[in-house]
C-alpha positions as CSV (number, residue, x, y, z in Angstrom):
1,X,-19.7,-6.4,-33.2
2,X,-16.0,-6.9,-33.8
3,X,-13.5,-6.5,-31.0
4,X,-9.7,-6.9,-30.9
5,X,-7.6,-8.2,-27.8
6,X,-7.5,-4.9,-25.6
7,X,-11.6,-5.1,-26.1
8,X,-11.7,-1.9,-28.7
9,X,-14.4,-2.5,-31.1
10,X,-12.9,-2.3,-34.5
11,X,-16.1,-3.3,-37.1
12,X,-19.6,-4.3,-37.0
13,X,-22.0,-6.2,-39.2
14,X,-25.3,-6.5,-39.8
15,X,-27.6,-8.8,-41.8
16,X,-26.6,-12.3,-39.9
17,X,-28.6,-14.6,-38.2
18,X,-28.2,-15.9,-34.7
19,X,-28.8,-19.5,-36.2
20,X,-26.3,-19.1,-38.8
21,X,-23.9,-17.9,-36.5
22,X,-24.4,-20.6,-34.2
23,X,-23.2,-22.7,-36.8
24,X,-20.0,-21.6,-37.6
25,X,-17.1,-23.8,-36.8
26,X,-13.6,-23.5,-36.8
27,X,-11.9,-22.2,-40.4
28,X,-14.9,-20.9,-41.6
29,X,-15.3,-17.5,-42.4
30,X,-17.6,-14.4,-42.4
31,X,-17.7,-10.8,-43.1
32,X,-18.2,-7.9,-40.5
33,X,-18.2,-4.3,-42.2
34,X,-15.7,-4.6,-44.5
35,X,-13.2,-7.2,-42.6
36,X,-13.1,-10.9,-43.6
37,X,-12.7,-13.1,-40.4
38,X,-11.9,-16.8,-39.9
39,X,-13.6,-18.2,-37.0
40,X,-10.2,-19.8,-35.0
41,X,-11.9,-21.0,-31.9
42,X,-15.0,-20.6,-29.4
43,X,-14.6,-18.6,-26.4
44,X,-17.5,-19.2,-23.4
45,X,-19.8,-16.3,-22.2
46,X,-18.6,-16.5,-19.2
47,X,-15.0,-15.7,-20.1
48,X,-16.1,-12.8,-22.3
49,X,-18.3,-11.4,-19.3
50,X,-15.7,-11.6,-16.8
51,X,-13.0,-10.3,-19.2
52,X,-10.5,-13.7,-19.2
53,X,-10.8,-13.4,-22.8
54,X,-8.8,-10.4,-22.6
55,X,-6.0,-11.6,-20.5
56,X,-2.3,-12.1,-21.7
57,X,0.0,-11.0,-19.1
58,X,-0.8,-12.9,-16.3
59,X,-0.7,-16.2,-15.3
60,X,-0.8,-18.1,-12.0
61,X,1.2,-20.5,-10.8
62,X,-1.6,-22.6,-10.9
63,X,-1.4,-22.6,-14.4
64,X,1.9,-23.3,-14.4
65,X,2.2,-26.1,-12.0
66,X,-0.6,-28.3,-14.7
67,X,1.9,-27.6,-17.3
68,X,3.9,-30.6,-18.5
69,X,7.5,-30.1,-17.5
70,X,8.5,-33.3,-17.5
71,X,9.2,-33.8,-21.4
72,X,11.6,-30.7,-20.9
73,X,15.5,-31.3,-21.0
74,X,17.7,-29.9,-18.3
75,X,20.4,-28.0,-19.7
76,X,23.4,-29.8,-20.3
77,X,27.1,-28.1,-20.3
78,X,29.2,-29.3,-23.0
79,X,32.3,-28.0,-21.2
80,X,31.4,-29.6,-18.1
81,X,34.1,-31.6,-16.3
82,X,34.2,-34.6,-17.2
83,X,36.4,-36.8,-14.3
84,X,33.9,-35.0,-12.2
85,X,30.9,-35.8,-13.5
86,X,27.9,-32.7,-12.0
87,X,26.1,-35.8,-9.7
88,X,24.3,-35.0,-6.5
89,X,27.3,-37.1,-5.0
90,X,29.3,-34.7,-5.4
91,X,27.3,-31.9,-3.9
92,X,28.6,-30.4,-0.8
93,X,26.1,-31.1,1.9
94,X,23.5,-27.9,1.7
95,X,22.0,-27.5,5.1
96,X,19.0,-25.0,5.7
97,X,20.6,-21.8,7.7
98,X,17.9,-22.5,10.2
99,X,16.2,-25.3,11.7
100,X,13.1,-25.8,10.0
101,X,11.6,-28.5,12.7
102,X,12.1,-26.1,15.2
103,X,9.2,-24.9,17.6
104,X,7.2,-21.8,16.1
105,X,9.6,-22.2,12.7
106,X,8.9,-20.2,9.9
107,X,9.6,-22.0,6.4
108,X,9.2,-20.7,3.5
109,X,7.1,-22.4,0.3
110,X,9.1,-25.1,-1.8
111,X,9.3,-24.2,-5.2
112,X,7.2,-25.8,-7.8
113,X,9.0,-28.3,-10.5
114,X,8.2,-25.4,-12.9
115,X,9.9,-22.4,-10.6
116,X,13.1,-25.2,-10.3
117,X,13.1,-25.3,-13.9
118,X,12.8,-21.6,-14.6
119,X,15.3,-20.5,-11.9
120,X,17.7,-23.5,-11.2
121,X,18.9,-24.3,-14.4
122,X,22.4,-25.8,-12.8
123,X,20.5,-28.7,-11.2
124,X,21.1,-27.2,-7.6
125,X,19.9,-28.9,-4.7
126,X,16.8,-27.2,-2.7
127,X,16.9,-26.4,0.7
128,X,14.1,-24.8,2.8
129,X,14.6,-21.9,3.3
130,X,13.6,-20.6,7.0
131,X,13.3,-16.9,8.8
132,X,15.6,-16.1,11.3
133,X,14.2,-17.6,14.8
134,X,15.4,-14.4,16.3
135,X,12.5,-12.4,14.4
136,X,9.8,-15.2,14.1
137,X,9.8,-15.8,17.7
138,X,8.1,-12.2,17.7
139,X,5.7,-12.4,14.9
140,X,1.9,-12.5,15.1
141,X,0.3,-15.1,13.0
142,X,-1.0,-12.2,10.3
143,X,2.6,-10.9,10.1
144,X,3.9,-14.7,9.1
145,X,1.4,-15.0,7.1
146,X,2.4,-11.7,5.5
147,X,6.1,-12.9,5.2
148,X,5.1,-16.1,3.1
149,X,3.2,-13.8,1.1
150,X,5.3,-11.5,-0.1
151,X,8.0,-13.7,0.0
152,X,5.7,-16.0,-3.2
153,X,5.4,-12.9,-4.8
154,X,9.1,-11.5,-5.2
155,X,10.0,-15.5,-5.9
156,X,7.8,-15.6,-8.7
157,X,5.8,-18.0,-7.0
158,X,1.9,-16.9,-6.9
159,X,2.2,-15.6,-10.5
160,X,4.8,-16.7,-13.4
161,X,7.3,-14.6,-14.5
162,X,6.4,-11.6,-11.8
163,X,8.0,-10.4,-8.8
164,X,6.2,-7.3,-7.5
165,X,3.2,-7.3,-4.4
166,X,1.6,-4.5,-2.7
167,X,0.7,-4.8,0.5
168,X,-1.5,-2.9,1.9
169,X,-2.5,-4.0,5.8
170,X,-4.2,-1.2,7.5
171,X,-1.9,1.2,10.0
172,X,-0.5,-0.8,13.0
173,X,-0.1,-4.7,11.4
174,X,3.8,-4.3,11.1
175,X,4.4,-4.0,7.4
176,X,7.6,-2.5,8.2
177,X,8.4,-5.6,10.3
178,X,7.2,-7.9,7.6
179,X,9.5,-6.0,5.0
180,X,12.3,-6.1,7.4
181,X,12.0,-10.4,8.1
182,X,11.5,-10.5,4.1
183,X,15.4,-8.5,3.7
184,X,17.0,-10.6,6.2
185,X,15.8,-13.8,5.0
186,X,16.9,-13.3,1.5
187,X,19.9,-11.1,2.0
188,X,21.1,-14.8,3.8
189,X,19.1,-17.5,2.1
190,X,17.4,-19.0,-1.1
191,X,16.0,-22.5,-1.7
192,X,18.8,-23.5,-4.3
193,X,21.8,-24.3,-2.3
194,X,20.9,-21.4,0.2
195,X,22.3,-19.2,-2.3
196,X,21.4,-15.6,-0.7
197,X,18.8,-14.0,-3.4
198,X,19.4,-10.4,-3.4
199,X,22.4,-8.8,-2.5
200,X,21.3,-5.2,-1.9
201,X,17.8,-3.2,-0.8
202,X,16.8,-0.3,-2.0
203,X,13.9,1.3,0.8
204,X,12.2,5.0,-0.4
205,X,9.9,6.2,1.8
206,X,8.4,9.6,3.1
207,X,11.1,12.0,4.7
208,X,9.6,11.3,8.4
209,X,10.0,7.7,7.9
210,X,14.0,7.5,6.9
211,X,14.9,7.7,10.7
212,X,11.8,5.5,11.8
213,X,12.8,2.3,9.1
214,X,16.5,2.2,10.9
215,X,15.4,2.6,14.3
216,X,12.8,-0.4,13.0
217,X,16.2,-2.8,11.7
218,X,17.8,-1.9,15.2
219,X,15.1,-2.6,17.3
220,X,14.3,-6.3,15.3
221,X,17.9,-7.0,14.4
222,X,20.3,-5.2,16.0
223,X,23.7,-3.0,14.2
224,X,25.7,-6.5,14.8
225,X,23.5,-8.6,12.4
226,X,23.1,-5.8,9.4
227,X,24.1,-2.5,8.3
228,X,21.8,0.1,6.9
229,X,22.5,3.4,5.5
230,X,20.4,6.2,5.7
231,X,20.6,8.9,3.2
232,X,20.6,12.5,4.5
233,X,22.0,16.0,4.3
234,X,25.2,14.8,5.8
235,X,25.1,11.0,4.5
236,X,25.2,10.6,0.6
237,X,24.6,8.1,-1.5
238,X,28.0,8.1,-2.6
239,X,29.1,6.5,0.4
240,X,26.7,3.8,0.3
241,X,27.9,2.8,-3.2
242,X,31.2,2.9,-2.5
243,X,31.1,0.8,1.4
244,X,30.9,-3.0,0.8
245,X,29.3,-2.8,4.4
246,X,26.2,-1.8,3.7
247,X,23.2,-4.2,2.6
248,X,20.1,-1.4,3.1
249,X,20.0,2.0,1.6
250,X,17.0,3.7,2.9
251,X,16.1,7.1,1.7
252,X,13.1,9.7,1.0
253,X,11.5,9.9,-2.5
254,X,12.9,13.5,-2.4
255,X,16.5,12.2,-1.6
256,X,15.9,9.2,-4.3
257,X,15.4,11.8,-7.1
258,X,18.3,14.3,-6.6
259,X,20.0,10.8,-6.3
260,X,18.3,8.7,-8.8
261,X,21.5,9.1,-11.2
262,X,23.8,7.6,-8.9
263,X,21.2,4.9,-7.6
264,X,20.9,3.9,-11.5
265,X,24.5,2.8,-11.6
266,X,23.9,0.3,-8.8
267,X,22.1,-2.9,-8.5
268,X,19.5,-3.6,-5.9
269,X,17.6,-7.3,-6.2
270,X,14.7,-5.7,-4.1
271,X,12.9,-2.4,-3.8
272,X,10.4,-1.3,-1.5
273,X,8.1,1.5,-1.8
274,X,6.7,2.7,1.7
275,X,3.5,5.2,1.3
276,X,3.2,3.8,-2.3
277,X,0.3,5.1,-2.8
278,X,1.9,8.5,-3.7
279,X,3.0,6.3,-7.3
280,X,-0.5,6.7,-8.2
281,X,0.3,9.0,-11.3
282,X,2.6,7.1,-13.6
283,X,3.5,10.2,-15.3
284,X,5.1,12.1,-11.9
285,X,9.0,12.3,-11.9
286,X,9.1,9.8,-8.6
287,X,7.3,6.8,-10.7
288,X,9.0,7.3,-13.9
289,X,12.5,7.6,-11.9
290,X,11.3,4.2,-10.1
291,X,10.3,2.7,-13.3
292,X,13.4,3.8,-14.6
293,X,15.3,1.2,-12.0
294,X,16.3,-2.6,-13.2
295,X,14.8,-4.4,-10.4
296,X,12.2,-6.8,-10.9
297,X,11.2,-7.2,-7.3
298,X,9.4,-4.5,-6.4
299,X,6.8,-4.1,-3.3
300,X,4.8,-1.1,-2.3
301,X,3.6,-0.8,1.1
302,X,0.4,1.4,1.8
303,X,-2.4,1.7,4.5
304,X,-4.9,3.7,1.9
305,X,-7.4,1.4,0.3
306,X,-5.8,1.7,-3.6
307,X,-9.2,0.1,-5.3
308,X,-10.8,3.4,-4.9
309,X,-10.0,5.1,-8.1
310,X,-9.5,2.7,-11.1
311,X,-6.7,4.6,-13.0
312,X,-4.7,4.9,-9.7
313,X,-5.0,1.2,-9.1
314,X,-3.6,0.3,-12.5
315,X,-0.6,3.0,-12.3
316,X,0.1,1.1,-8.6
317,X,0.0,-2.2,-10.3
318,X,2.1,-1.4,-13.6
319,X,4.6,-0.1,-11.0
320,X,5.0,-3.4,-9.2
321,X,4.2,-5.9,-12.6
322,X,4.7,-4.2,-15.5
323,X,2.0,-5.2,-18.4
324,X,0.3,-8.1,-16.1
325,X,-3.0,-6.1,-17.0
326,X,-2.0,-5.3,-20.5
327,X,-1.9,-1.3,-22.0
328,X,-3.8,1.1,-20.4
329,X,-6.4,1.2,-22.9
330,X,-7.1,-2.2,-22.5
331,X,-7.9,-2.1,-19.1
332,X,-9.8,1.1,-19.4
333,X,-12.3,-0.7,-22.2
334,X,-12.2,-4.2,-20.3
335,X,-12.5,-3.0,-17.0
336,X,-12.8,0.2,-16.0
337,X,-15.9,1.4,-18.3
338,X,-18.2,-1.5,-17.5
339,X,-17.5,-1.0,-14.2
340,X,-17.7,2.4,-13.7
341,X,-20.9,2.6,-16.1
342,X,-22.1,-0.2,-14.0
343,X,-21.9,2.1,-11.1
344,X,-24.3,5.1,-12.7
345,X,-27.8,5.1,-11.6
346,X,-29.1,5.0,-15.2
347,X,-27.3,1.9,-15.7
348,X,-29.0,-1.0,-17.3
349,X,-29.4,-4.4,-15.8
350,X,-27.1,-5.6,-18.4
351,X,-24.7,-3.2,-18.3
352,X,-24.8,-3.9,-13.6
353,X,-24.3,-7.6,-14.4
354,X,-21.0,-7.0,-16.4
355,X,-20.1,-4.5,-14.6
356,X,-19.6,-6.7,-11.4
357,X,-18.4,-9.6,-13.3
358,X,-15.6,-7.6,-14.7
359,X,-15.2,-6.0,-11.2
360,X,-15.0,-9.9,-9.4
361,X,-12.4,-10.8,-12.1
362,X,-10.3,-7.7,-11.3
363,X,-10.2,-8.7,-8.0
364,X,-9.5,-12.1,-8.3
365,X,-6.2,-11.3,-10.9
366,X,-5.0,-8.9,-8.6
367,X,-5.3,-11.2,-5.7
368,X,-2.5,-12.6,-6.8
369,X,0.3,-10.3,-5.4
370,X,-2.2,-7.8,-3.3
371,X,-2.7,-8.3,0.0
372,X,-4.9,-6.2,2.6
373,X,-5.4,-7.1,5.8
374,X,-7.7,-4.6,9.0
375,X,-7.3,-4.2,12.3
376,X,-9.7,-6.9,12.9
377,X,-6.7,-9.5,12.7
378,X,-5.3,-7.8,16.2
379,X,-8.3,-7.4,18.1
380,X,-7.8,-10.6,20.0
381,X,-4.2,-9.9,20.9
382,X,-5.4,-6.3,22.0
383,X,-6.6,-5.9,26.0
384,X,-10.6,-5.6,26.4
385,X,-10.5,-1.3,25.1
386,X,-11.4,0.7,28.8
387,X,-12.8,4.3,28.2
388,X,-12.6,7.2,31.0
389,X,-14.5,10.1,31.2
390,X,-13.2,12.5,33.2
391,X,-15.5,15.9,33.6
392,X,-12.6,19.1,33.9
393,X,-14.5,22.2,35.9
394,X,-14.2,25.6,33.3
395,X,-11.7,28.1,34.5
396,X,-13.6,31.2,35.7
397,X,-12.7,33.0,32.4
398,X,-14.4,30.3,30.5
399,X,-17.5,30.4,32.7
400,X,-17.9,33.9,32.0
401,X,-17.5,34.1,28.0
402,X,-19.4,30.9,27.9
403,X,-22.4,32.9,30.1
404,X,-22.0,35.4,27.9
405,X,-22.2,33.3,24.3
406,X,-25.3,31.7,25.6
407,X,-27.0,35.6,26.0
408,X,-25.8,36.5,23.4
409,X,-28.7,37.4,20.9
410,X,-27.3,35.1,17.9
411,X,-27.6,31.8,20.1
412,X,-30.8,32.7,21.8
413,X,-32.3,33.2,18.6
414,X,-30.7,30.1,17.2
415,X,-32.1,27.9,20.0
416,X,-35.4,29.2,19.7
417,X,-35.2,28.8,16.0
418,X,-37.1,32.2,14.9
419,X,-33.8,33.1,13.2
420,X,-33.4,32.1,9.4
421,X,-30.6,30.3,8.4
422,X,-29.8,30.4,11.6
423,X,-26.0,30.0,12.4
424,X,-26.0,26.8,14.2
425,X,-22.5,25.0,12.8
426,X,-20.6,28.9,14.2
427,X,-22.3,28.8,17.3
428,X,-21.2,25.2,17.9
429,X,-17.9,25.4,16.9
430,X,-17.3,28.6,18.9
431,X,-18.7,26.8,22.3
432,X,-16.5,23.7,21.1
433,X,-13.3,26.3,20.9
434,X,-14.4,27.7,24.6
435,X,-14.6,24.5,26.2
436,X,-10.8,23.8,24.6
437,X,-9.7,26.5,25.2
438,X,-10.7,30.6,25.4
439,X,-7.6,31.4,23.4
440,X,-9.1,29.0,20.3
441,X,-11.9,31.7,20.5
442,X,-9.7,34.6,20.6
443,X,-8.2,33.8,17.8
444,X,-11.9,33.4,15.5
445,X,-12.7,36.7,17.5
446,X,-9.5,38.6,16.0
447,X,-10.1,36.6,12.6
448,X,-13.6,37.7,12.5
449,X,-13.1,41.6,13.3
450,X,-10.6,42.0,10.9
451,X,-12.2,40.7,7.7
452,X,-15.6,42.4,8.8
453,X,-13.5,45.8,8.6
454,X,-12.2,44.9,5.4
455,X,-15.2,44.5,3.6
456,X,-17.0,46.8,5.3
457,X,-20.4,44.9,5.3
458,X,-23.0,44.9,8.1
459,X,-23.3,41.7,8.8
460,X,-24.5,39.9,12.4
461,X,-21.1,39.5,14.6
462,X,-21.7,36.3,16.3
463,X,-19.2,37.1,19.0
464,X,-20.3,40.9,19.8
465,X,-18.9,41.6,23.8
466,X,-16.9,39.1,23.8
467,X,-13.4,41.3,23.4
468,X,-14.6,43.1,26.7
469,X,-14.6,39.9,29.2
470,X,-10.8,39.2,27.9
471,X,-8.3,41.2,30.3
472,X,-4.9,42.7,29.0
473,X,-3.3,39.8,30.6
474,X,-5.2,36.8,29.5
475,X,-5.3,38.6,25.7
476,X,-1.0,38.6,26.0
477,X,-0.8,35.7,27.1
478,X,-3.0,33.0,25.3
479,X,-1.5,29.7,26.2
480,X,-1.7,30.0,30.0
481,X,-2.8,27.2,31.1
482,X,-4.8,28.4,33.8
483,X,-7.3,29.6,31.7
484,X,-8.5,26.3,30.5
485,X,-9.9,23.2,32.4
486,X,-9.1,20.7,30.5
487,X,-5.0,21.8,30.0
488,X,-4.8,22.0,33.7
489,X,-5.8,18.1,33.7
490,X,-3.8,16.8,31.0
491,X,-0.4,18.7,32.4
492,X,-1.4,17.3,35.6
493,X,-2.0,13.7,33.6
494,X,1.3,14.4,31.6
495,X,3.4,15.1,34.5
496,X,2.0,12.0,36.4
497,X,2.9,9.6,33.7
498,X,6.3,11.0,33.0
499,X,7.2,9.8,36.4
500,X,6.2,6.1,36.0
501,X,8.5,4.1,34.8
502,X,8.1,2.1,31.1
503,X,6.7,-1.0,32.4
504,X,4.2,1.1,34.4
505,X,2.9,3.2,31.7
């Protein structure tokens, strides 16, 4: 069988023997259907099973670090001064911004002699480059080790030539104060002469979020240290483009495409992407529009798991590094068949084992610039969890519908089970909505009358009676809160808290 590069079989032979095969060395030749092919090299079994074979848009910095560099010539300017000769004597004396000895400092990777070559071109000198003490002080160790992360990725430091990440921590880790340390570090600093690296931050996220992310840069950094704009009915973008004062625009995806015009003619260095999984169509306005946007360094932030549905992974990834798994139909004939054929239950053994090879190697690529983290990294910071039960006495109308549910002929016949396909899920749920609250029950009562009358069927009316025990008053009036046990105790529990004060709470 003949395959090309995105693993689409394109010929097949028949007639050869293993041995011969075996034998074949680089420059011979053979036929397969009617295609001459010149053996150019051997690849192992191993790399064909996992799918390396495949691969040409990624590579690690590993790679890239065992690559000779030295033999490579810095680049020389011919128009360079030359009574000044570019020596590091006469560099001005680059300091870090921050003190990178300090206690509980947070410093950034050095870049690689590859990355220096790549990105500092003019022979700069490197400085670490270290977060601002006034936010790492606060950080958990997950949340540093969050920061260094995505700060490799947007560097093009964990994979050459790439500057996206998702990350995708569960609900609760701070990946809104990770993003926010990330912004502020390189809105200030860089490691070649603590140039800043971006100038300008693009944030979309859901509408409930806009006002959430600036309360988020207040609370961590304050309005004295950085200015962010916030797109709404009454803020356009128009102003943002046209203040000098703003570093930030943060705005909703609905926002970003009435906008997406304006926000074309500007230039951000970063984007972030909150709720990213919502880009998991690449053919939806929103991800085109984002696509549409010059910026290399992109992250999307997201608490779904995004390895569920294989398509939806790759549209998420071609967001953040365009190509790094190749065209789509590539990865659907490298990876996603075998795996998902792997997954039926008539798969073969042969057909499991490649399966989960080509699922480790997924994995492991994307490992590179994804990063998930649980809530499991918190437990020990959390206090030991403390569960109350308190038992709330039924109101009298409660005790009486709840009498009268139990008599009722449906249940009785349900809990002696002489009923067939008995209702068992209704009765629960009614008893559930009773013990919540009788106005829960009302409502299915009301539901359940009017669509028996009209489609005039005789069928069994789980709550017959029950219309009688509800007064005028309690039927007018369905949230009192005197009708229901447990709403008595939580406004009595509500109230009680209010009146504590913050540290008491």
């Amino acid at each position: 069988m003949l395959k090309d590069m995105e693993g689409k079989d394109i010929g097949r032979g028949t007639g050869s023997q293993i041995r011969d095969l075996e034998k074949l060395t680089e420059g011979q030749s053979l036929m397969i259907g009617s295609k001459e092919i010149e053996v150019m090299g051997v690849i192992l079994e191993e790399d064909f099973k996992s799918g390396k074979c495949f691969q040409s848009g990624l590579e690690s910095t590993e790679d890239v670090w065992n690559s000779p560099v030295a033999s490579a010539k810095r680049f020389c300017n011919p128009f360079k001064n030359v009574c000044k000769p570019n020596t590091k004597e006469n560099w001005p004396n680059y300091k870090p911004r921050h003190d990178p000895l300090a206690p509980n400092s947070l410093v950034m990777p050095y870049p690689c002699p590859s990355h220096q070559q790549l990105f500092n071109k003019s022979g700069l000198p490197v400085v670490d480059v270290v977060v601002d003490p006034y936010i790492a002080s606060h950080l958990r160790p997950h949340q540093r080790e969050g920061i260094l992360f995505l700060y490799e990725c947007v560097m093009g430091m964990r994979v050459s030539n790439r500057f996206g990440a998702i990350l995708a921590d569960e609900m609760g880790l701070g990946k809104t104060l990770q993003c926010i340390s990330l912004i502020w570090t390189l809105l200030r600093q860089g490691p070649y002469a603590c140039k800043p690296v971006i100038k300008r931050a693009l944030i979309v996220t859901p509408g409930s979020l806009v006002k959430n992310w600036g309360k988020e840069f207040q609370k961590w950094l304050g309005n004295e240290r950085i200015k962010v704009f916030l797109v709404d009915q009454d803020h356009k973008v128009e102003e943002f483009i046209n203040s000098p004062l703003y570093s930030v625009l943060i705005l909703s995806y609905e926002m970003f495409l009435r906008s997406v015009d304006q926000i074309q003619k500007t230039e951000f260095s970063l984007v972030i992407c909150d709720e990213g999984h919502r880009l998991k169509n690449s053919s939806i306005k929103t991800t085109a529009a984002l696509i549409s946007l010059s910026c290399e360094r992109r992250i999307i932030l997201t608490g779904t798991p995004v390895q569920n549905d294989l398509q939806e992974f790759y549209a998420l990834i071609e967001y953040v590094n365009p190509g790094i798994l190749g065209p789509l139909s590539a990865y659907k004939k490298v990876y996603e068949e075998p795996i998902l054929r792997s997954r039926e239950p008539s798969a073969a053994k042969e057909e499991i084992d490649l399966g989960e090879r080509r699922a480790a190697e997924l994995m492991h690529l994307t490992g590179f610039f994804i990063l998930r983290r649980t809530q499991e990294v918190i437990n020990k910071f959390l206090p030991p969890k403390k569960e109350s039960i308190l038992f709330c006495r039924p109101a009298p109308l409660q005790l009486a519908l709840y009498r009268a549910l139990l008599n009722s002929q449906v249940v009785r016949n349900c809990l002696q089970g002489s009923l067939e396909n008995s209702p068992h899920l209704i009765c629960i749920g009614a008893l559930k909505k009773l013990c919540n609250h009788p106005c829960l029950l009302l409502k299915a009562i009301q539901k359940k009358e009017s669509e028996s009358s009209c489609d005039n069927q005789d069928q069994p009316n789980h709550y017959g009676g029950l219309c009688d025990i509800f007064s005028q008053e309690s039927a007018q009036t369905n949230s009192c809160e005197s009708d229901s046990g447990k709403l008595k105790v939580l406004m009595q529990m509500l109230a009680a808290i209010h009146e504590l004060g913050p540290s008491e709470r």
